[in-house]
PDB file of N, CA, C, O and CB in Angstrom:
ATOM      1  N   UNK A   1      51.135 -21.257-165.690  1.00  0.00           N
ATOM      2  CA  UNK A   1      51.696 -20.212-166.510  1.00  0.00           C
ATOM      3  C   UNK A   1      50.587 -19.444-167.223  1.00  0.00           C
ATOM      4  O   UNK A   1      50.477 -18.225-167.354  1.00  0.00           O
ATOM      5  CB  UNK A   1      52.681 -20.795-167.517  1.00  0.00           C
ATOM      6  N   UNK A   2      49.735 -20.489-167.683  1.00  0.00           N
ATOM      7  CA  UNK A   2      48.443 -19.880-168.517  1.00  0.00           C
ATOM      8  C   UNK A   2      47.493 -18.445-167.644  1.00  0.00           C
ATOM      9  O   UNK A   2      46.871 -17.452-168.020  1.00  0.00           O
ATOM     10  CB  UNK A   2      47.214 -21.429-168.719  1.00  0.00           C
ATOM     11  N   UNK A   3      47.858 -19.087-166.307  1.00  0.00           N
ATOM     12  CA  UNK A   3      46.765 -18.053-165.029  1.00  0.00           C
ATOM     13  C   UNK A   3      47.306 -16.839-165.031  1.00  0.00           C
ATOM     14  O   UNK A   3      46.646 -15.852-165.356  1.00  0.00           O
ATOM     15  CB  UNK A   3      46.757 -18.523-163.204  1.00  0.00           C
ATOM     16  N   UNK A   4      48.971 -16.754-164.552  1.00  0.00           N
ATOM     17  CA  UNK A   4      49.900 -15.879-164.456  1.00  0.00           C
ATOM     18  C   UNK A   4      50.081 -14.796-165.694  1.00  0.00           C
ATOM     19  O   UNK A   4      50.166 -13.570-165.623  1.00  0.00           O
ATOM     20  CB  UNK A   4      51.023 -16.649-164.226  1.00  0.00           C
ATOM     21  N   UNK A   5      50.105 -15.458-166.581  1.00  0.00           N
ATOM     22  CA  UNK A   5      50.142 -14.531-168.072  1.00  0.00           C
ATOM     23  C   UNK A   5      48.115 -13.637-168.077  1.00  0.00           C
ATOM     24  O   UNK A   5      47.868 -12.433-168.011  1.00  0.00           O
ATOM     25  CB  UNK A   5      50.485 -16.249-170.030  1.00  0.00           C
ATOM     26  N   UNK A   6      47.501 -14.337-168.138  1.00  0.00           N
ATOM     27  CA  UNK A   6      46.020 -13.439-167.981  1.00  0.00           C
ATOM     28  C   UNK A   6      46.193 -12.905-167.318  1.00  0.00           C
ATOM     29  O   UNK A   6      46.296 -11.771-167.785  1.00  0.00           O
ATOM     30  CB  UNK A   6      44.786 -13.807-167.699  1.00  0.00           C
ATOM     31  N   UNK A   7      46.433 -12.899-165.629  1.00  0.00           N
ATOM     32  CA  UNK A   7      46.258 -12.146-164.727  1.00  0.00           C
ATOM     33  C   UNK A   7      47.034 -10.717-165.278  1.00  0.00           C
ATOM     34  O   UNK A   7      46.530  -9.602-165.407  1.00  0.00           O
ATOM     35  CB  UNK A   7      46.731 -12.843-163.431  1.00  0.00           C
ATOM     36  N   UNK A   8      48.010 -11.020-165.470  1.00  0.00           N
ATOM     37  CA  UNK A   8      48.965  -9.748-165.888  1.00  0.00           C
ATOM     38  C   UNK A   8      48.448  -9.074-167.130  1.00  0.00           C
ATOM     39  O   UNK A   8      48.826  -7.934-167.398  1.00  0.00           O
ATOM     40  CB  UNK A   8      50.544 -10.207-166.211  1.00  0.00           C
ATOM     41  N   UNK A   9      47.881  -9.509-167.647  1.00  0.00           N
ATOM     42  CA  UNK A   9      47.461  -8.753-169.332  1.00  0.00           C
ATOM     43  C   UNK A   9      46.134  -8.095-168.303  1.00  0.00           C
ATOM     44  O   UNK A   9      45.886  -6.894-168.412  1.00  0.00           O
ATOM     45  CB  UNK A   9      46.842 -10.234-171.269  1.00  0.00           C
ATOM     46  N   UNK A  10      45.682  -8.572-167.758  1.00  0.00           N
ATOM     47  CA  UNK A  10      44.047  -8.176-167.219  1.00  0.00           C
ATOM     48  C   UNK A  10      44.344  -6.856-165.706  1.00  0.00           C
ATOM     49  O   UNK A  10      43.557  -5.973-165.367  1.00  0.00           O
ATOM     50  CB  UNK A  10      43.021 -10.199-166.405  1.00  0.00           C
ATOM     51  N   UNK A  11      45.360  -7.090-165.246  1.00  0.00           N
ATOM     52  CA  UNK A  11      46.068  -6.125-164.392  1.00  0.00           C
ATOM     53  C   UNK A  11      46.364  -5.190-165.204  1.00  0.00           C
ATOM     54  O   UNK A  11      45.775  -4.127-165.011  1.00  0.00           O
ATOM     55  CB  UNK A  11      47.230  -6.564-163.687  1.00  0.00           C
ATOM     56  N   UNK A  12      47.095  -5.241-166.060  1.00  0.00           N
ATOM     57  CA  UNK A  12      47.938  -4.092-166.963  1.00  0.00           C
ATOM     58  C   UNK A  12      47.081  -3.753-168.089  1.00  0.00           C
ATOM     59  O   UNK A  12      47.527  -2.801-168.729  1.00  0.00           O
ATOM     60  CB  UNK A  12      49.455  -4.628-167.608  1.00  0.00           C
ATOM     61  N   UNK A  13      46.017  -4.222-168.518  1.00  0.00           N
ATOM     62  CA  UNK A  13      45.425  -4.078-169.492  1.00  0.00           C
ATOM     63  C   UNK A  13      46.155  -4.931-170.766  1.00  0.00           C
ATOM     64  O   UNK A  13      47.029  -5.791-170.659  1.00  0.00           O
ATOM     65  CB  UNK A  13      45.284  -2.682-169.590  1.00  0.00           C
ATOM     66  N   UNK A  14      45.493  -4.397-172.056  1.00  0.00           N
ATOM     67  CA  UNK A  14      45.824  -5.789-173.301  1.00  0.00           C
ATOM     68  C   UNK A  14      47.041  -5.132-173.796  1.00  0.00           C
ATOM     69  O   UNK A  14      47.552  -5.733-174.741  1.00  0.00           O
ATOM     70  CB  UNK A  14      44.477  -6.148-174.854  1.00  0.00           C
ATOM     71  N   UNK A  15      47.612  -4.121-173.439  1.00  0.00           N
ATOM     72  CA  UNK A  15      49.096  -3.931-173.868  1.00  0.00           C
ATOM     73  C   UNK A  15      49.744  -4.976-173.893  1.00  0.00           C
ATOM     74  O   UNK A  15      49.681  -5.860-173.038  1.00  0.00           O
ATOM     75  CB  UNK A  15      49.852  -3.117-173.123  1.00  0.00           C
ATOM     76  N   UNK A  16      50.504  -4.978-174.980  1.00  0.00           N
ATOM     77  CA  UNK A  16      51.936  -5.989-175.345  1.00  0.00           C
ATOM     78  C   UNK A  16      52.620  -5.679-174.501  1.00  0.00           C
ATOM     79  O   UNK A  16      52.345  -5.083-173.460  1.00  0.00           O
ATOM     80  CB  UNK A  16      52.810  -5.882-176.670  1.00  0.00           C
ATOM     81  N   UNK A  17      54.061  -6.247-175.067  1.00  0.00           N
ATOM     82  CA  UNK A  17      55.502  -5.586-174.031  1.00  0.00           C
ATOM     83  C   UNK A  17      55.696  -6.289-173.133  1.00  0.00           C
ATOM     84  O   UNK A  17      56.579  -5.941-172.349  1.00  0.00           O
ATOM     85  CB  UNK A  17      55.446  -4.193-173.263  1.00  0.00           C
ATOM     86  N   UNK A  18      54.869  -7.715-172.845  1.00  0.00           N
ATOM     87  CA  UNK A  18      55.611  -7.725-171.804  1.00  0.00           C
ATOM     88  C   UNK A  18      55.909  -9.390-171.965  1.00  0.00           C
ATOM     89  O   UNK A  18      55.305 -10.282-172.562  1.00  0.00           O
ATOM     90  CB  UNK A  18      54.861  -7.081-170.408  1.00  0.00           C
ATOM     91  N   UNK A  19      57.306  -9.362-171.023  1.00  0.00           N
ATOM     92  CA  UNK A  19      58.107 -10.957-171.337  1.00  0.00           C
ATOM     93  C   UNK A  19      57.489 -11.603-170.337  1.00  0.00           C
ATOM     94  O   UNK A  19      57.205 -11.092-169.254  1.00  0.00           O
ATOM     95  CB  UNK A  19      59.944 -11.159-171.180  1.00  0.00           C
ATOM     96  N   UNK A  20      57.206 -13.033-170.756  1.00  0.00           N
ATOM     97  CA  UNK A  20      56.947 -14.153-169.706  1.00  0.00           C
ATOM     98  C   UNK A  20      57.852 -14.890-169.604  1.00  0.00           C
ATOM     99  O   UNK A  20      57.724 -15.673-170.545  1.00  0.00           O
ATOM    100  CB  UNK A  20      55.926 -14.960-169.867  1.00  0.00           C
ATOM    101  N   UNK A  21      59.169 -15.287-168.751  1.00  0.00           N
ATOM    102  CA  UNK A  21      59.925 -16.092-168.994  1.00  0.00           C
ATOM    103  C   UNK A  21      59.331 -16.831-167.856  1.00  0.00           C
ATOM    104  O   UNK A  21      58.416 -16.572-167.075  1.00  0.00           O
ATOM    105  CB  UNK A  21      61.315 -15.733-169.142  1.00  0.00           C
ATOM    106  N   UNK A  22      60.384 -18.140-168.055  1.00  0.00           N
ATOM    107  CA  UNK A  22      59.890 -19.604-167.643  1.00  0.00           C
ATOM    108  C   UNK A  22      61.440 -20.506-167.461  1.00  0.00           C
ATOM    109  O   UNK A  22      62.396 -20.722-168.205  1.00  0.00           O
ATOM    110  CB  UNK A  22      58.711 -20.371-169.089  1.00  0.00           C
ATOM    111  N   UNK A  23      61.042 -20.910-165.916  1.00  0.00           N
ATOM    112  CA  UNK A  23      62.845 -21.168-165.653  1.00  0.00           C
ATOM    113  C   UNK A  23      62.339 -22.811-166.016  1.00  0.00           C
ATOM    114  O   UNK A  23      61.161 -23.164-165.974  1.00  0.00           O
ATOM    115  CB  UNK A  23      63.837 -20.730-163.504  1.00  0.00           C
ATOM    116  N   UNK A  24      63.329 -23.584-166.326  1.00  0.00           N
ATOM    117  CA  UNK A  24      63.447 -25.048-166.558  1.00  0.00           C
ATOM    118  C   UNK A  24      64.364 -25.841-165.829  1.00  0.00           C
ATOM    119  O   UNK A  24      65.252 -25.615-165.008  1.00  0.00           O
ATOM    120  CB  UNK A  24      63.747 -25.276-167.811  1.00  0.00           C
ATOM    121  N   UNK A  25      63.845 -26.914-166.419  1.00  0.00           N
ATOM    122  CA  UNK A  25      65.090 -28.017-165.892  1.00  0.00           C
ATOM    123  C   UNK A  25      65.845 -28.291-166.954  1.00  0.00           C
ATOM    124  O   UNK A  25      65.482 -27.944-168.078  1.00  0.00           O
ATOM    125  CB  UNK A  25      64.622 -29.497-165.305  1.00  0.00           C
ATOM    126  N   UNK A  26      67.189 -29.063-166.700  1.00  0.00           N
ATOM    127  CA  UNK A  26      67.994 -29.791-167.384  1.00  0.00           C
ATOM    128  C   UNK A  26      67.343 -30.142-168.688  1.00  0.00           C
ATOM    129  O   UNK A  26      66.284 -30.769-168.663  1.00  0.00           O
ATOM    130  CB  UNK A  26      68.391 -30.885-166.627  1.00  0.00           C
ATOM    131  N   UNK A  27      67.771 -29.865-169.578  1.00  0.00           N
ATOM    132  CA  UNK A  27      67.319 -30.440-170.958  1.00  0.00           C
ATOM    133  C   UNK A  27      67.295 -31.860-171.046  1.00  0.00           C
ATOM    134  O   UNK A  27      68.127 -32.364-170.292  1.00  0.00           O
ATOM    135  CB  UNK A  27      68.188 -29.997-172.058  1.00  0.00           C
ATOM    136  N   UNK A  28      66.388 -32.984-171.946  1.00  0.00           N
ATOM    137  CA  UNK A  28      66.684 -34.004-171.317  1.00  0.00           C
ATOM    138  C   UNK A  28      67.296 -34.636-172.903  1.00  0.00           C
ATOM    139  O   UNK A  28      67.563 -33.863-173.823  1.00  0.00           O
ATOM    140  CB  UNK A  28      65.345 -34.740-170.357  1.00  0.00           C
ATOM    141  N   UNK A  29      67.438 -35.982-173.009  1.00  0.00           N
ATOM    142  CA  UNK A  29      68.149 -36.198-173.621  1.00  0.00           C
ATOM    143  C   UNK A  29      67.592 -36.499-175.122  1.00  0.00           C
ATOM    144  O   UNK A  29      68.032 -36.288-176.252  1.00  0.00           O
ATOM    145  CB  UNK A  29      68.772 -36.979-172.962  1.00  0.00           C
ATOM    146  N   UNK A  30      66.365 -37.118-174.571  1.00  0.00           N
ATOM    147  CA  UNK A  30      65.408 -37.182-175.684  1.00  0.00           C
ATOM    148  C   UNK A  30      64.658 -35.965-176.156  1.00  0.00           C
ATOM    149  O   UNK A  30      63.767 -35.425-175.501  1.00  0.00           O
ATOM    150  CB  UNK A  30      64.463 -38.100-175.354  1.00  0.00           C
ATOM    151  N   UNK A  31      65.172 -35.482-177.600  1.00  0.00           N
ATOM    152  CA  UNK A  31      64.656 -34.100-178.241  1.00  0.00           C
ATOM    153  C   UNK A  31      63.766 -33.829-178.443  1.00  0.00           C
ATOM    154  O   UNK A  31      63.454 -32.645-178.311  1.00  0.00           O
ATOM    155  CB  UNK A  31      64.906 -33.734-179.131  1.00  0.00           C
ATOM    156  N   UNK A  32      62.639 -35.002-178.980  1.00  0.00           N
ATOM    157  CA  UNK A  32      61.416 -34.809-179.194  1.00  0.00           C
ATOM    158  C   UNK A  32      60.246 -34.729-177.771  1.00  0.00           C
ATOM    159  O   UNK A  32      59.177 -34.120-177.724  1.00  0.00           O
ATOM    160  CB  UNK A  32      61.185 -35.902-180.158  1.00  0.00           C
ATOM    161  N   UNK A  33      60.943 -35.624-176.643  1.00  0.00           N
ATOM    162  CA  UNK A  33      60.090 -35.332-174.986  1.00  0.00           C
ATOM    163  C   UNK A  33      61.165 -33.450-175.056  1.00  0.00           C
ATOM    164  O   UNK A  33      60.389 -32.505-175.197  1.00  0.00           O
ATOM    165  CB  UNK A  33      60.853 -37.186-172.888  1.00  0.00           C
ATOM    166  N   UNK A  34      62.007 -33.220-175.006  1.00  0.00           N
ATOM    167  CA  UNK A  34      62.059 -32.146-174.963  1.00  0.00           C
ATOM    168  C   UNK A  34      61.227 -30.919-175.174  1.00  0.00           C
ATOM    169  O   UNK A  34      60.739 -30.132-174.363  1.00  0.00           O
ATOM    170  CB  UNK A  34      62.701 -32.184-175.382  1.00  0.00           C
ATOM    171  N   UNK A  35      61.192 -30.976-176.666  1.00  0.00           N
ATOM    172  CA  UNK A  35      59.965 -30.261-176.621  1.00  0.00           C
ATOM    173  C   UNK A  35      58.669 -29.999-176.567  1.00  0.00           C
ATOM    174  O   UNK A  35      57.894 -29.463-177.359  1.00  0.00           O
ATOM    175  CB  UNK A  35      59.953 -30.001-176.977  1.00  0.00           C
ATOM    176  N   UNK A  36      58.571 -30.386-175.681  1.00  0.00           N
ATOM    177  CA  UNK A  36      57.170 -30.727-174.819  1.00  0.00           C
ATOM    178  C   UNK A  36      57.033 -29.737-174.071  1.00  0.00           C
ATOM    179  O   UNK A  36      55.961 -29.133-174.110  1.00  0.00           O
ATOM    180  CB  UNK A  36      57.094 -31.999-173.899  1.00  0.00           C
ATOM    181  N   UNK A  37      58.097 -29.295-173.171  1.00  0.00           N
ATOM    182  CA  UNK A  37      57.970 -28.279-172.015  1.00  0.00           C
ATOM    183  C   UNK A  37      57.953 -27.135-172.365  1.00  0.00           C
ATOM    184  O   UNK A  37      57.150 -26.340-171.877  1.00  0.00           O
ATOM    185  CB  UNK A  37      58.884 -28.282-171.096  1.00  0.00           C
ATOM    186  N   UNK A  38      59.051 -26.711-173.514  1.00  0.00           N
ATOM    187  CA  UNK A  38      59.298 -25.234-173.835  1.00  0.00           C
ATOM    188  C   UNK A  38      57.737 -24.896-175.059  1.00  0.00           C
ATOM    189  O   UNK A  38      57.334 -23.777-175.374  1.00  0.00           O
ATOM    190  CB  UNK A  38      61.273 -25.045-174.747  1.00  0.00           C
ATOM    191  N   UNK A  39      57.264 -25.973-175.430  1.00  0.00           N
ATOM    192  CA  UNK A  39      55.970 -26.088-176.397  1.00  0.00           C
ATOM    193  C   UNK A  39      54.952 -25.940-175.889  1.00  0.00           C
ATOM    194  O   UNK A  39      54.152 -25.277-176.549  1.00  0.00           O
ATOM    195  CB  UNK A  39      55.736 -27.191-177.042  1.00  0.00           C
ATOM    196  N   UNK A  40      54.409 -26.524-174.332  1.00  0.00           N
ATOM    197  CA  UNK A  40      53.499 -25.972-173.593  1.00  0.00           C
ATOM    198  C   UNK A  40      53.348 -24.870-173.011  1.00  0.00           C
ATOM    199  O   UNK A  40      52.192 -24.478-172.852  1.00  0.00           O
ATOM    200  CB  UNK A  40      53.351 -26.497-172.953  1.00  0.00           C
ATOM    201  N   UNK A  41      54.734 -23.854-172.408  1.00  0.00           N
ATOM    202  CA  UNK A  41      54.726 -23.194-171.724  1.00  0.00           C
ATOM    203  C   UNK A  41      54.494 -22.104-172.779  1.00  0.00           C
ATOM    204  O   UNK A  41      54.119 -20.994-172.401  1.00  0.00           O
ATOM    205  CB  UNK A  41      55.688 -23.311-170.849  1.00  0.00           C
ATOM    206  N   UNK A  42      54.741 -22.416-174.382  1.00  0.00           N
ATOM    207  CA  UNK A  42      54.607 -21.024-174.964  1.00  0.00           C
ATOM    208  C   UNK A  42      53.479 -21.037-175.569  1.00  0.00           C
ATOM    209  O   UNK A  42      53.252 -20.043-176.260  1.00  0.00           O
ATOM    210  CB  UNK A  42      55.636 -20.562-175.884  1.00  0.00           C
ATOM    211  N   UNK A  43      52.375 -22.170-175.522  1.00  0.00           N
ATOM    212  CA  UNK A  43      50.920 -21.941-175.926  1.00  0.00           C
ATOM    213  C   UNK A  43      50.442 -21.458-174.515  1.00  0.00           C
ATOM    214  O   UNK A  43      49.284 -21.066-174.372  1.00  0.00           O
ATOM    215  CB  UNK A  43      50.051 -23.380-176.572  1.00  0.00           C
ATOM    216  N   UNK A  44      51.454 -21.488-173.326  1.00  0.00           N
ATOM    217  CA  UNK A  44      50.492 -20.606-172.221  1.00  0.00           C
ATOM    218  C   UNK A  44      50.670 -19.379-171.745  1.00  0.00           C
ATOM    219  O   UNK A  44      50.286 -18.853-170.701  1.00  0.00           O
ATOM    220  CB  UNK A  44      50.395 -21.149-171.071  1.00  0.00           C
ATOM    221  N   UNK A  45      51.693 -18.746-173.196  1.00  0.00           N
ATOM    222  CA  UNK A  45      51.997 -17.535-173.299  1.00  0.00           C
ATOM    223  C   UNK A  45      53.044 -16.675-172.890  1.00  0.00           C
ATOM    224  O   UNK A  45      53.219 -15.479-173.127  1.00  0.00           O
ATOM    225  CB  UNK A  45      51.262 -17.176-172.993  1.00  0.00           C
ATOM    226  N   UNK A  46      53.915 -17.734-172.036  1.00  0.00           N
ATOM    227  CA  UNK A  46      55.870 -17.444-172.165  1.00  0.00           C
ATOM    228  C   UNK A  46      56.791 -17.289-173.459  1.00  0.00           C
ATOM    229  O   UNK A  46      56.670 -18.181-174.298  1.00  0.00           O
ATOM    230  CB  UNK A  46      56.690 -18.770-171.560  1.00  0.00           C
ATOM    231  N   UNK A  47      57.704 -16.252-173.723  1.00  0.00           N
ATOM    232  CA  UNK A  47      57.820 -16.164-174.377  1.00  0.00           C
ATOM    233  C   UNK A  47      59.596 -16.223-174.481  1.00  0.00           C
ATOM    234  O   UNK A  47      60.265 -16.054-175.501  1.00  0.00           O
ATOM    235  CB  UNK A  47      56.953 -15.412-174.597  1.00  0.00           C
ATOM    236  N   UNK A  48      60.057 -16.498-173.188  1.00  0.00           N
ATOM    237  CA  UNK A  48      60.975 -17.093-173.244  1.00  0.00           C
ATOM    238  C   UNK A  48      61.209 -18.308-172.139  1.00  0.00           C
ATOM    239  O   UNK A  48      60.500 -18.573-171.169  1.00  0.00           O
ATOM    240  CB  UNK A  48      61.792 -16.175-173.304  1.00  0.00           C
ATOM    241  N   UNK A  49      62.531 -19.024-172.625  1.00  0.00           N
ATOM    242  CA  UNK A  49      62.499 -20.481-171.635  1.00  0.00           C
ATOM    243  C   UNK A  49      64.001 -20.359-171.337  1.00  0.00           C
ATOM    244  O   UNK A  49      64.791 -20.231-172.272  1.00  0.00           O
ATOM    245  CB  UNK A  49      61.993 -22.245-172.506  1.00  0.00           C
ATOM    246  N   UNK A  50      64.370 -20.391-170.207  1.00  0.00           N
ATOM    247  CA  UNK A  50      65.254 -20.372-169.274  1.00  0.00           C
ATOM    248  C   UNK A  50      65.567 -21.932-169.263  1.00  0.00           C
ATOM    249  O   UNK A  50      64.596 -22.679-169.136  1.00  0.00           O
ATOM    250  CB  UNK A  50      64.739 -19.682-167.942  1.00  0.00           C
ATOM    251  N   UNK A  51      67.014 -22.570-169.403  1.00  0.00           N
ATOM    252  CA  UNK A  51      67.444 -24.030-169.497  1.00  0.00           C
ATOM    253  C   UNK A  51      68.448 -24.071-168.389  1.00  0.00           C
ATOM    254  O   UNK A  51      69.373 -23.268-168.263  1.00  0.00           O
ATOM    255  CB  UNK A  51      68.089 -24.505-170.994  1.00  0.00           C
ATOM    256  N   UNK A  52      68.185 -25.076-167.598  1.00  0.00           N
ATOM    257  CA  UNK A  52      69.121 -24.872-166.346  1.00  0.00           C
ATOM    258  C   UNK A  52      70.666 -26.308-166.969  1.00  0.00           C
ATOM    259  O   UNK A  52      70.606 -27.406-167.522  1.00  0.00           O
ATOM    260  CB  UNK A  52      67.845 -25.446-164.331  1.00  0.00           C
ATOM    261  N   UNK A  53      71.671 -25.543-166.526  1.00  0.00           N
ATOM    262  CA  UNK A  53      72.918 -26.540-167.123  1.00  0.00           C
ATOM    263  C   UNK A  53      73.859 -26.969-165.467  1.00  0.00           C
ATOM    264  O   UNK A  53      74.366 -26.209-164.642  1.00  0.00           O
ATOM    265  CB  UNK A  53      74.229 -25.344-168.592  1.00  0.00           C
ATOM    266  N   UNK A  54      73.797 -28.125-165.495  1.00  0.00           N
ATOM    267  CA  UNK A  54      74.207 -28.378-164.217  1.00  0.00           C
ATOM    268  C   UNK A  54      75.617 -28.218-164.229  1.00  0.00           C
ATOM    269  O   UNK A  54      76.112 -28.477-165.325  1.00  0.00           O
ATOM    270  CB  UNK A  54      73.797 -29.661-163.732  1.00  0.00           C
ATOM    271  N   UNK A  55      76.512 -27.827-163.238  1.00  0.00           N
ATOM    272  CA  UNK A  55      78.148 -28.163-163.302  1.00  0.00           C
ATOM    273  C   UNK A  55      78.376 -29.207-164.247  1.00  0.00           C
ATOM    274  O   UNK A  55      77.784 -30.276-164.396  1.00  0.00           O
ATOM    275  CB  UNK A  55      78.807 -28.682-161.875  1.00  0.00           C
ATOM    276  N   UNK A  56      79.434 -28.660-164.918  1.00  0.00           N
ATOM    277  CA  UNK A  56      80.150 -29.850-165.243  1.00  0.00           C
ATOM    278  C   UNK A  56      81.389 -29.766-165.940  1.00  0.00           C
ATOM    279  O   UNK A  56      81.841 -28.669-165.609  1.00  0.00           O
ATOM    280  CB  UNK A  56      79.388 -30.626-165.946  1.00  0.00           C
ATOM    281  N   UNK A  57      82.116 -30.262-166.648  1.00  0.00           N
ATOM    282  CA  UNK A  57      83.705 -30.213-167.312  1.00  0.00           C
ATOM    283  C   UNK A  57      83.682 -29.360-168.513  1.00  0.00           C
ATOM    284  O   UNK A  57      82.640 -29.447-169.161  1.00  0.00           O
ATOM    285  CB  UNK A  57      84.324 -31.766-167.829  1.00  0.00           C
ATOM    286  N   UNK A  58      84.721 -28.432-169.036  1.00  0.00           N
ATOM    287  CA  UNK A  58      84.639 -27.429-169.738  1.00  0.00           C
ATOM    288  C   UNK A  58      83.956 -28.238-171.336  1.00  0.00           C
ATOM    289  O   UNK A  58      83.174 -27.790-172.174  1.00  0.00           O
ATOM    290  CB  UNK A  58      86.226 -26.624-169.711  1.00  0.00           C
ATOM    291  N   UNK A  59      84.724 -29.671-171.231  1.00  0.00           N
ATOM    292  CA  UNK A  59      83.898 -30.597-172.799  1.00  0.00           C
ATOM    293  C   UNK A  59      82.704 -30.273-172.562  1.00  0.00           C
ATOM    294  O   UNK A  59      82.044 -29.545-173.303  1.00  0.00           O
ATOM    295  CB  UNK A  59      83.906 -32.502-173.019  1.00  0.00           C
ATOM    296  N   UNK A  60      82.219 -30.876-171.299  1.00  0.00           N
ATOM    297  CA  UNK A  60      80.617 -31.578-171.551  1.00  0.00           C
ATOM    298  C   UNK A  60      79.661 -30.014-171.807  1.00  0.00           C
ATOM    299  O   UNK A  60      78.620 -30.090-172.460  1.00  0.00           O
ATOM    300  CB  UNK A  60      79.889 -32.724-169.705  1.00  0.00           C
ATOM    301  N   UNK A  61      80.065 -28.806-171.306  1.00  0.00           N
ATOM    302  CA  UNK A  61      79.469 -27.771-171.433  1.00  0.00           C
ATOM    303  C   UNK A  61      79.860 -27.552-172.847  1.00  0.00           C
ATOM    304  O   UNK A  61      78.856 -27.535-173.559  1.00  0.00           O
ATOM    305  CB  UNK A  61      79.756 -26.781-170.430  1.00  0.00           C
ATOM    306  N   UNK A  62      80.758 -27.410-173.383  1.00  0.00           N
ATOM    307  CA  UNK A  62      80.994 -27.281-174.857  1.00  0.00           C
ATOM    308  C   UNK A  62      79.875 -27.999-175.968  1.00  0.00           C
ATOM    309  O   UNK A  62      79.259 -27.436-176.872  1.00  0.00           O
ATOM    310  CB  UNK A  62      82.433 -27.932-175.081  1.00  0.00           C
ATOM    311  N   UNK A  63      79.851 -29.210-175.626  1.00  0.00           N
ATOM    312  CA  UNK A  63      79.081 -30.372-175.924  1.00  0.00           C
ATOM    313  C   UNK A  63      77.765 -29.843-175.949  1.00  0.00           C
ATOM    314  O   UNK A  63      77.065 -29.875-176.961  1.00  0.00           O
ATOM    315  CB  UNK A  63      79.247 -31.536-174.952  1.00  0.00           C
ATOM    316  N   UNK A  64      77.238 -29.130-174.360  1.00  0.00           N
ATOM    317  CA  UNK A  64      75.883 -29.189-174.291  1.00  0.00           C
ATOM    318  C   UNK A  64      75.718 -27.819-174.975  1.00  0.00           C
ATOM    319  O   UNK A  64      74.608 -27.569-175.444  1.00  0.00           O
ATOM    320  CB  UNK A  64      75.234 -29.416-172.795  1.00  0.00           C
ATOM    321  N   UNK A  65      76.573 -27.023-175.068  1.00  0.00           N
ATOM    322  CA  UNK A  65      76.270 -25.508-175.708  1.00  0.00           C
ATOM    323  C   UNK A  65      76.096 -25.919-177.007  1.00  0.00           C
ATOM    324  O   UNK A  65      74.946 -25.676-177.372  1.00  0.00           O
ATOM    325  CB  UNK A  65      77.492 -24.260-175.595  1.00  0.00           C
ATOM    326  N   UNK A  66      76.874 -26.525-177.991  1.00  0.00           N
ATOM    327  CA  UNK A  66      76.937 -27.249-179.675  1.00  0.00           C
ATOM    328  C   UNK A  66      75.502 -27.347-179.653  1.00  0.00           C
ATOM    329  O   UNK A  66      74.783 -26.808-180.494  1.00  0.00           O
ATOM    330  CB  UNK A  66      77.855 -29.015-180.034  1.00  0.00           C
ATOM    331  N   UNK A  67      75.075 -28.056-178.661  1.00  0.00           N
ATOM    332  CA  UNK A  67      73.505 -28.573-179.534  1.00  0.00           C
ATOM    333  C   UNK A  67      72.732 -27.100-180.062  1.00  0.00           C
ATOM    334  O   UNK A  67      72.140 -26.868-181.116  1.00  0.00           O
ATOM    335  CB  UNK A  67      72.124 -29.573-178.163  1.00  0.00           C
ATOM    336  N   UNK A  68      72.902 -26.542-179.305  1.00  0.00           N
ATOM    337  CA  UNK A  68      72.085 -24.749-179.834  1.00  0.00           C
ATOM    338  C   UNK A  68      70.572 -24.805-179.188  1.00  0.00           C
ATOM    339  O   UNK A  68      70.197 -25.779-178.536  1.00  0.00           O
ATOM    340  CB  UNK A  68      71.782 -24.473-182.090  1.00  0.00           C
ATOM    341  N   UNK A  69      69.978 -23.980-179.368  1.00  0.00           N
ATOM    342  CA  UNK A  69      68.399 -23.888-178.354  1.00  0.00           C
ATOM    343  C   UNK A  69      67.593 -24.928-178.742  1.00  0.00           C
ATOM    344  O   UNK A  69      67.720 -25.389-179.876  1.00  0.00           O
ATOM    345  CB  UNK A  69      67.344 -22.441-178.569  1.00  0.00           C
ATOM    346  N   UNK A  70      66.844 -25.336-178.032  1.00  0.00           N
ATOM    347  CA  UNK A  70      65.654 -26.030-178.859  1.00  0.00           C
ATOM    348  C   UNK A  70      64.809 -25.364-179.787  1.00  0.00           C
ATOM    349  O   UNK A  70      64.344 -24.263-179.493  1.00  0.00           O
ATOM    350  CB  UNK A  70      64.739 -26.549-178.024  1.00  0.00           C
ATOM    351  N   UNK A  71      64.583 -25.851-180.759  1.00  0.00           N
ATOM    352  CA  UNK A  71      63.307 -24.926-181.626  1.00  0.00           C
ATOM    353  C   UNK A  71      61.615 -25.424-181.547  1.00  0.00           C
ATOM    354  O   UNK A  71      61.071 -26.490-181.833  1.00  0.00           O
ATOM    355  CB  UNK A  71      63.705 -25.046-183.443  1.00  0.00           C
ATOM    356  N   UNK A  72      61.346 -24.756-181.277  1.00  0.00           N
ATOM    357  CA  UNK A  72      59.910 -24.439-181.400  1.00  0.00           C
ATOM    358  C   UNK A  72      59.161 -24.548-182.120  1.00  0.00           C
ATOM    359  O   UNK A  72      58.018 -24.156-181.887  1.00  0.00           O
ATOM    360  CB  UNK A  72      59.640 -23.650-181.312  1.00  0.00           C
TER     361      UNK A  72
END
């Protein structure tokens, strides 16, 4: 992510503006290994994180939506 984000500032020059998103996996269950992933990827200059939610029953999505984003 770190390569991808330079390359593009160094292509485009040091202009802002521009989003790095970052697709993920499944959130996991443990909060604190959680943020690990969305914490590395934004010291390598993503600035958003994409959380992938697998199928599942209208509860358990309810459930997994309640928790709210991870914070940073």
């Amino acid at each position: 992510m770190r390569e991808l984000v330079q390359d593009v500032r160094r292509l485009r020059g040091s202009r802002d503006g521009h989003e790095f998103v970052m697709g993920g996996g499944e959130r996991l269950a443990d909060e604190d290994a959680e943020l690990e992933r969305p914490r590395a990827m934004a010291a390598a200059g993503a600035t958003w994180w994409m959380e992938w939610v697998s199928p599942r029953s209208a509860e358990d999505a309810l459930r997994h939506v309640a928790r709210g984003p991870p914070v940073v």
